[in-house]
MILUM-572128 format. One record per residue (C-alpha): x negated, y, z; residue in three letters. Coordinates in steps of 0.02 Angstrom, whole numbers, plus 50000, padded with zeros to 5 digits. Layout:
BEGIN
<r><X>X</X><Y>Y</Y><Z>Z</Z><res>ala</res></r>
...
END
This chain:
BEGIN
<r><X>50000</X><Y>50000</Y><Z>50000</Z><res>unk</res></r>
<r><X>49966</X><Y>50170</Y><Z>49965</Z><res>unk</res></r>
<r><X>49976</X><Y>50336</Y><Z>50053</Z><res>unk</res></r>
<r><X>49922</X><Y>50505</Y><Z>50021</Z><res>unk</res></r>
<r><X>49863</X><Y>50592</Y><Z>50200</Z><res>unk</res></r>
<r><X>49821</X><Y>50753</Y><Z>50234</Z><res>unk</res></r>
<r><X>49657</X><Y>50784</Y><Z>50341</Z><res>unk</res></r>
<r><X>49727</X><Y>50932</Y><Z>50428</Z><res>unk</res></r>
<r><X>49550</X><Y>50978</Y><Z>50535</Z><res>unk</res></r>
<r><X>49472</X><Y>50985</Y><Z>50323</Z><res>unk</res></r>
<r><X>49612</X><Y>51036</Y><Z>50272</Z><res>unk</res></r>
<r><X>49568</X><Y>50916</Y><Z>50101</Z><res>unk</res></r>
<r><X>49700</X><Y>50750</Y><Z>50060</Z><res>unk</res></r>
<r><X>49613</X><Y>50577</Y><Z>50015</Z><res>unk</res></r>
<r><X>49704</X><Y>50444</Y><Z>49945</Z><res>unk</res></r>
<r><X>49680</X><Y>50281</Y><Z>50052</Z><res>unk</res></r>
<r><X>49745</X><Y>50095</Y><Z>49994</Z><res>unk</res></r>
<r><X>49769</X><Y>50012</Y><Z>50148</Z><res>unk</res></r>
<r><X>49850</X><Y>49864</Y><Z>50185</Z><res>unk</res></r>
<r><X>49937</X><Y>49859</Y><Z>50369</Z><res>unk</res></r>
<r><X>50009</X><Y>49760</Y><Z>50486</Z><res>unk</res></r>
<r><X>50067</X><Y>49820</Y><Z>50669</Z><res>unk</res></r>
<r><X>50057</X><Y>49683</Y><Z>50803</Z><res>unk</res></r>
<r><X>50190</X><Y>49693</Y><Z>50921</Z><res>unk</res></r>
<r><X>50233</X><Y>49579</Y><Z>51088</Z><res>unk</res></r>
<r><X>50261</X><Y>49548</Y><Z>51255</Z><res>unk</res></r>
<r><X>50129</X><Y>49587</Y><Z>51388</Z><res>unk</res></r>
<r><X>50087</X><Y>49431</Y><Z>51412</Z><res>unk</res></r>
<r><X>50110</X><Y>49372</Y><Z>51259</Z><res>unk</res></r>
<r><X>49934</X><Y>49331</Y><Z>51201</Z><res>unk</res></r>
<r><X>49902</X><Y>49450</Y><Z>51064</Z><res>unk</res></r>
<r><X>49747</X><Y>49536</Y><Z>51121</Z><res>unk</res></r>
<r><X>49681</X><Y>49370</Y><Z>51117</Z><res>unk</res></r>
<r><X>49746</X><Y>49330</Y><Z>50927</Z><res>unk</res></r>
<r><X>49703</X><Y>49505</Y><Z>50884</Z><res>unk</res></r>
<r><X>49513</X><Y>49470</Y><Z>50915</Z><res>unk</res></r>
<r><X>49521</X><Y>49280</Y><Z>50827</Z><res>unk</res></r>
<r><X>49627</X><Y>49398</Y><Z>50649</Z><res>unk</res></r>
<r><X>49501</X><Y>49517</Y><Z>50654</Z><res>unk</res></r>
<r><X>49339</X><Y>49400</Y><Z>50660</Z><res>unk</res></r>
<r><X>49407</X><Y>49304</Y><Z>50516</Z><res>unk</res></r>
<r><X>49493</X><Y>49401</Y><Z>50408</Z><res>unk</res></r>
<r><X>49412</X><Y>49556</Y><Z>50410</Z><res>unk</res></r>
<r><X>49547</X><Y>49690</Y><Z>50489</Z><res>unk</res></r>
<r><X>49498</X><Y>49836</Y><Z>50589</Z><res>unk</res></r>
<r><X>49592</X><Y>49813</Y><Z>50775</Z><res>unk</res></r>
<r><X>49664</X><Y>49994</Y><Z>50809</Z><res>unk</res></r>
<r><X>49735</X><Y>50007</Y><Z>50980</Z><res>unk</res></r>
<r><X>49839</X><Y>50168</Y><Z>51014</Z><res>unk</res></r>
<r><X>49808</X><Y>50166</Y><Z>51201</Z><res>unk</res></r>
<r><X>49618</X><Y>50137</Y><Z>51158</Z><res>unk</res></r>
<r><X>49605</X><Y>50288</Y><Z>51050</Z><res>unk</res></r>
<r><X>49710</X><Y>50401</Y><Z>51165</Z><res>unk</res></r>
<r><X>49584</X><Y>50351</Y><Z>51317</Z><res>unk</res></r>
<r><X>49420</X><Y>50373</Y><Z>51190</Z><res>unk</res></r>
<r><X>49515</X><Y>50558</Y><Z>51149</Z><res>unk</res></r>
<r><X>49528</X><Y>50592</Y><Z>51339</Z><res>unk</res></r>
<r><X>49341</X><Y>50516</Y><Z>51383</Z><res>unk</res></r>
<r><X>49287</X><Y>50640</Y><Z>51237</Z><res>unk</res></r>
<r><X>49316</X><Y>50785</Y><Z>51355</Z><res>unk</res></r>
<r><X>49403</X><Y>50870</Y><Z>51188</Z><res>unk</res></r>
<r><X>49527</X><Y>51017</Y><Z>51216</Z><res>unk</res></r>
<r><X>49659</X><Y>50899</Y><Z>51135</Z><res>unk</res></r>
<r><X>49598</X><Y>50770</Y><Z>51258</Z><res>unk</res></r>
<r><X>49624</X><Y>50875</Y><Z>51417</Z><res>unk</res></r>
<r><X>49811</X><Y>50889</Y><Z>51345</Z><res>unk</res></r>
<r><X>49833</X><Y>50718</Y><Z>51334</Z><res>unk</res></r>
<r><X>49748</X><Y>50668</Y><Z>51486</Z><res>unk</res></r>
<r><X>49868</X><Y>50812</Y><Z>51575</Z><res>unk</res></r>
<r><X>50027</X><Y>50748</Y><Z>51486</Z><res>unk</res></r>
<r><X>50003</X><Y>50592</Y><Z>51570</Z><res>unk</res></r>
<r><X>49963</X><Y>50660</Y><Z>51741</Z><res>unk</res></r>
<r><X>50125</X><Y>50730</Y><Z>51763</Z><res>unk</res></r>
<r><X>50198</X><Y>50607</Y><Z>51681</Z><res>unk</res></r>
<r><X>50255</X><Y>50663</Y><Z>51498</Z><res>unk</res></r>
<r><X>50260</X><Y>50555</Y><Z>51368</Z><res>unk</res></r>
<r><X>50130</X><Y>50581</Y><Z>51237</Z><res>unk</res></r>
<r><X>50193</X><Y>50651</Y><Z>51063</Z><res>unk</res></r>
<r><X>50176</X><Y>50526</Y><Z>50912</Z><res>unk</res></r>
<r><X>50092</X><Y>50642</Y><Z>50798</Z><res>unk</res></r>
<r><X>49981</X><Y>50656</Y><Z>50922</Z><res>unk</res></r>
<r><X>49951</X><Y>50474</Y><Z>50904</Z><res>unk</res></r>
<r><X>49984</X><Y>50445</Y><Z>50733</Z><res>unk</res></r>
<r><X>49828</X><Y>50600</Y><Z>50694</Z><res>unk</res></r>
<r><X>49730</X><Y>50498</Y><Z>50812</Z><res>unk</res></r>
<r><X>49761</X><Y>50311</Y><Z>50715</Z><res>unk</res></r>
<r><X>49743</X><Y>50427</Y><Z>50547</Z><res>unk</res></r>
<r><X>49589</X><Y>50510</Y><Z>50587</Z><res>unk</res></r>
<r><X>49519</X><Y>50318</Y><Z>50645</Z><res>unk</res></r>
<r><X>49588</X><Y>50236</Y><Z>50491</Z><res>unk</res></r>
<r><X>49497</X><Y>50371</Y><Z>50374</Z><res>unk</res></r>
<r><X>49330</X><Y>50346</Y><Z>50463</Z><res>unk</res></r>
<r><X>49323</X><Y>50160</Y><Z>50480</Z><res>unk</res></r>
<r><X>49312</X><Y>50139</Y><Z>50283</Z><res>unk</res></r>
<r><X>49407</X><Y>49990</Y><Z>50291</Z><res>unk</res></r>
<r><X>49576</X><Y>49960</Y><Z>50203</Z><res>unk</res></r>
<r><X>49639</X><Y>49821</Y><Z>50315</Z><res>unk</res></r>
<r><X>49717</X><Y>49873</Y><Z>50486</Z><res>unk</res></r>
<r><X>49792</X><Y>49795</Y><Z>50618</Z><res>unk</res></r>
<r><X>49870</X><Y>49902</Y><Z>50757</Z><res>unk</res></r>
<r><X>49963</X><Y>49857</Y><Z>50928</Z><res>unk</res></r>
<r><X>50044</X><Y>49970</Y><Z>51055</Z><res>unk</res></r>
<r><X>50120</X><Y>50086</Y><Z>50900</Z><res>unk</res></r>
<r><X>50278</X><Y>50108</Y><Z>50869</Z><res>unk</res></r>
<r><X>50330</X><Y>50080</Y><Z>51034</Z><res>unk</res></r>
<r><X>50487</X><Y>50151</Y><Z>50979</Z><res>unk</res></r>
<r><X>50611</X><Y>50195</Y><Z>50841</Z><res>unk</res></r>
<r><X>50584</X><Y>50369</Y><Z>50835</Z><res>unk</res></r>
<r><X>50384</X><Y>50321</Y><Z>50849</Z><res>unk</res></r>
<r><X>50413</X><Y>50212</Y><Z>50703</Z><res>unk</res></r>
<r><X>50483</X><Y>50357</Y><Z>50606</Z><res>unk</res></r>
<r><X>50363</X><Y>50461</Y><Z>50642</Z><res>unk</res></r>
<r><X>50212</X><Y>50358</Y><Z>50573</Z><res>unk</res></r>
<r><X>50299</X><Y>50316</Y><Z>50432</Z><res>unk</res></r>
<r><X>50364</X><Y>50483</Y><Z>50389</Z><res>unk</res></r>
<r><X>50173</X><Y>50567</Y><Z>50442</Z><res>unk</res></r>
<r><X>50080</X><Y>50420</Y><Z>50338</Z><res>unk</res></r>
<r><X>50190</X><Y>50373</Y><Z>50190</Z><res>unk</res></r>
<r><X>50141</X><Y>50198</Y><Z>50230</Z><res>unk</res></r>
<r><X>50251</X><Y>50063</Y><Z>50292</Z><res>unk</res></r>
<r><X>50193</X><Y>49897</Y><Z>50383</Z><res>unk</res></r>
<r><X>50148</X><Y>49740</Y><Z>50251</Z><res>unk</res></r>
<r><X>50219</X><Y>49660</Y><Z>50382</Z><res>unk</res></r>
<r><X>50251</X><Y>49651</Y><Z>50571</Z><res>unk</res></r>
<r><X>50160</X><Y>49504</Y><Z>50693</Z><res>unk</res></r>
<r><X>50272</X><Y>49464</Y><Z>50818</Z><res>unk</res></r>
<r><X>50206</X><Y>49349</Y><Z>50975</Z><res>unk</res></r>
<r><X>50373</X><Y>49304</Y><Z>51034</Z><res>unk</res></r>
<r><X>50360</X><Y>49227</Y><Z>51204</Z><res>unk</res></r>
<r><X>50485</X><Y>49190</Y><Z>51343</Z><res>unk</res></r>
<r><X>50480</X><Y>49279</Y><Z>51492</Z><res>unk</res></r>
<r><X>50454</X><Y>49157</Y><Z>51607</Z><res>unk</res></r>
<r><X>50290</X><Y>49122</Y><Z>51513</Z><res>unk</res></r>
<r><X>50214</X><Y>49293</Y><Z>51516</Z><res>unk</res></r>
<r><X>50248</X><Y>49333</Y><Z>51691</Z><res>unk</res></r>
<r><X>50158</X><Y>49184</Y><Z>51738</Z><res>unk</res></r>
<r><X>49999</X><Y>49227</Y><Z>51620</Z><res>unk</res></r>
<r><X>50010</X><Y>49401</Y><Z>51700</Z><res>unk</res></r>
<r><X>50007</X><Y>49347</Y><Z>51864</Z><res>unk</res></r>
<r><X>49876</X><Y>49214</Y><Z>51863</Z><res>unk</res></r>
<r><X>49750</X><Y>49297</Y><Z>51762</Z><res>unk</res></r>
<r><X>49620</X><Y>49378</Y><Z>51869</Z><res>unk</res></r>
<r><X>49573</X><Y>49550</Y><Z>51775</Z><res>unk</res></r>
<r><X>49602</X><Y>49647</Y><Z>51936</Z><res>unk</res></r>
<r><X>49736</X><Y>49749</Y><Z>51862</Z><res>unk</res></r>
<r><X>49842</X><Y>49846</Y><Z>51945</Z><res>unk</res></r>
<r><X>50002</X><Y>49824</Y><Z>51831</Z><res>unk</res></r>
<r><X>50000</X><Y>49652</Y><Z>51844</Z><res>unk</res></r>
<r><X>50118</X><Y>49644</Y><Z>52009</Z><res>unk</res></r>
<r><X>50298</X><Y>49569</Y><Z>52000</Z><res>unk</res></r>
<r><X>50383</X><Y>49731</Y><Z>51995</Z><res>unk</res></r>
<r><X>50267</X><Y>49827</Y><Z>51874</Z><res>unk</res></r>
<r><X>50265</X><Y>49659</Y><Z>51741</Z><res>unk</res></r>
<r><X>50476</X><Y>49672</Y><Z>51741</Z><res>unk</res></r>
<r><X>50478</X><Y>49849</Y><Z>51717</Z><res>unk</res></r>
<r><X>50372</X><Y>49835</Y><Z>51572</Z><res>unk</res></r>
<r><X>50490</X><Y>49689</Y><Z>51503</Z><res>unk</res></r>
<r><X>50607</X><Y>49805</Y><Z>51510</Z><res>unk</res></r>
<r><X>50535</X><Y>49935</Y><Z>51414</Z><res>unk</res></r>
<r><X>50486</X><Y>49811</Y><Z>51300</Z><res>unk</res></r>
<r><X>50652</X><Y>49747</Y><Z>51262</Z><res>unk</res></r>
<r><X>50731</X><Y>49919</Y><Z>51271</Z><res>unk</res></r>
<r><X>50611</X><Y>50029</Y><Z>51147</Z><res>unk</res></r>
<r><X>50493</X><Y>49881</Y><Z>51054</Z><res>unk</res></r>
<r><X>50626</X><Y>49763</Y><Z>51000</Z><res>unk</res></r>
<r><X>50738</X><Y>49896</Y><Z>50883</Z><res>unk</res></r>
<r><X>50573</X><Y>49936</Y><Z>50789</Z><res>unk</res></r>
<r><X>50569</X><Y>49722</Y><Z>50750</Z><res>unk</res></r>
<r><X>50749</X><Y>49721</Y><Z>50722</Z><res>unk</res></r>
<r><X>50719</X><Y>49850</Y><Z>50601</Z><res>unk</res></r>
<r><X>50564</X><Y>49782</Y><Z>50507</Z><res>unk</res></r>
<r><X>50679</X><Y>49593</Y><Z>50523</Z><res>unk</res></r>
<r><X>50818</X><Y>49691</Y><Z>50413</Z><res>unk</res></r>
<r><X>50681</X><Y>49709</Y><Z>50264</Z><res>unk</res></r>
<r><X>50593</X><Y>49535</Y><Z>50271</Z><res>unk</res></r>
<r><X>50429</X><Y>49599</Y><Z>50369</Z><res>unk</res></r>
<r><X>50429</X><Y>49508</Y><Z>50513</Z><res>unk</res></r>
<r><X>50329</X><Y>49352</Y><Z>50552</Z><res>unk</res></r>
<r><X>50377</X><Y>49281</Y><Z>50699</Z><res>unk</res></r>
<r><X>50255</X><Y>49163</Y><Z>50802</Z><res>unk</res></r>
<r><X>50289</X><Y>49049</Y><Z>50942</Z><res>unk</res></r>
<r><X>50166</X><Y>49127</Y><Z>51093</Z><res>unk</res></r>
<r><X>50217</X><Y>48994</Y><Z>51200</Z><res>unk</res></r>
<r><X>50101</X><Y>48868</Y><Z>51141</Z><res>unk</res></r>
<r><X>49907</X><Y>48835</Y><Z>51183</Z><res>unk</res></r>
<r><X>49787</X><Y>48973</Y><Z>51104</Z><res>unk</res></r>
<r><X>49719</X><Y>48886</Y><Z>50968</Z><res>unk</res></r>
<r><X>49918</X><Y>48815</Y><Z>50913</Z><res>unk</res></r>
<r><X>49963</X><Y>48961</Y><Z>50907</Z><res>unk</res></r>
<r><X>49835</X><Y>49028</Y><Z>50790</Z><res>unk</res></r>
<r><X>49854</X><Y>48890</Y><Z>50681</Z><res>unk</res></r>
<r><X>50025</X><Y>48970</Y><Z>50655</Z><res>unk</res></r>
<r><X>49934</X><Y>49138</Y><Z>50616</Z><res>unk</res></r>
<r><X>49830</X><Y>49082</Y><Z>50485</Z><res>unk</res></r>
<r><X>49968</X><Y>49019</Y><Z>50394</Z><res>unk</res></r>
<r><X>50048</X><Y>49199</Y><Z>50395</Z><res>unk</res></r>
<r><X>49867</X><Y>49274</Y><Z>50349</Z><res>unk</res></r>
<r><X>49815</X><Y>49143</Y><Z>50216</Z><res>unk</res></r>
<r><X>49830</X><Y>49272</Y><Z>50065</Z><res>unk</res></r>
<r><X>49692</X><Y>49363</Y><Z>50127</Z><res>unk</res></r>
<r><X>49514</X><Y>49326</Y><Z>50120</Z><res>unk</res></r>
<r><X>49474</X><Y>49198</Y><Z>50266</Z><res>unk</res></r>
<r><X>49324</X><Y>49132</Y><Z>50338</Z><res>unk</res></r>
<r><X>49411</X><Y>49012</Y><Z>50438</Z><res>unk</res></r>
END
């Protein structure tokens, strides 16, 4: 897919051919841990929107003291804010394969990219796992994180369910989504991902 963006800091457009595909899921679900097995052997570049949006604030950038504020007191951050951030990342990685998780988190997110990028998913990765399953994963795994208490895991179900799921259901409507069953052991269920991923180039 194609999309014409406009560099606004430049202020010059480039043409990019990229091909995309947005990784949504549970927490829980496993797909950090698919994300780094697709992008070792197919050659994708892993953008993660909560990874750029802490590099912005770590930057000590005058946009990054607004972000790192906005989240202080509790705002939501805008999507173009995001979507200039995954833009300006995409441009400079000088790859045209991209895989991105934690964006759209939302309808009017979804929108927004699409609308700001004139590029629309390939297609969607969906990890879809009960929750029994991924409150158990997030429980037991030791990473020492403090959202991963019984309270703080449902809450983020529910904001999963509430504000991820309508972006799928949307994507579903046109054919885009792939759904894979999380539930199984690692390596099962990237057996399943390979057959979604087998026309690109593989090494596997």
């Amino acid at each position: 897919m194609s999309g014409l963006w406009r560099n606004v800091r430049r202020g010059e457009e480039q043409n990019l051919e990229a091909r995309l595909a947005l990784q949504p899921g549970g927490p829980g679900s496993g797909k950090g841990t698919q994300c780094a097995k697709i992008v070792e052997n197919y050659g994708f570049t892993h953008l993660s929107a909560g990874d750029l949006l802490r590099a912005e604030i770590k930057s000590g950038s005058e946009n990054g003291t607004m972000i790192s504020n906005m989240i202080k007191e509790g705002k939501i951050v805008p999507a173009e804010v995001t979507i200039d951030l995954l833009k300006k990342a995409m441009i400079e990685c000088g790859n045209d394969r991209f895989l991105i998780d934690g964006f759209p988190r939302n309808e009017e997110n979804r929108a927004a990219f699409e609308n700001g990028t004139k590029i629309e998913p390939e297609f969607i990765l969906f990890f879809d796992c009960p929750e029994e399953e991924m409150e158990h994963r997030l429980l037991s795994r030791n990473q020492g994180r403090v959202d991963d208490n019984i309270e703080t895991i449902r809450k983020r179900f529910r904001v999963f369910v509430e504000s991820s799921l309508p972006v799928i259901e949307h994507y579903n409507l046109k054919g885009r989504v792939r759904r894979v069953n999380a539930a199984k052991p690692i390596e099962e269920v990237f057996e399943d991902v390979k057959a979604i991923f087998a026309p690109f180039h593989t090494k596997v």
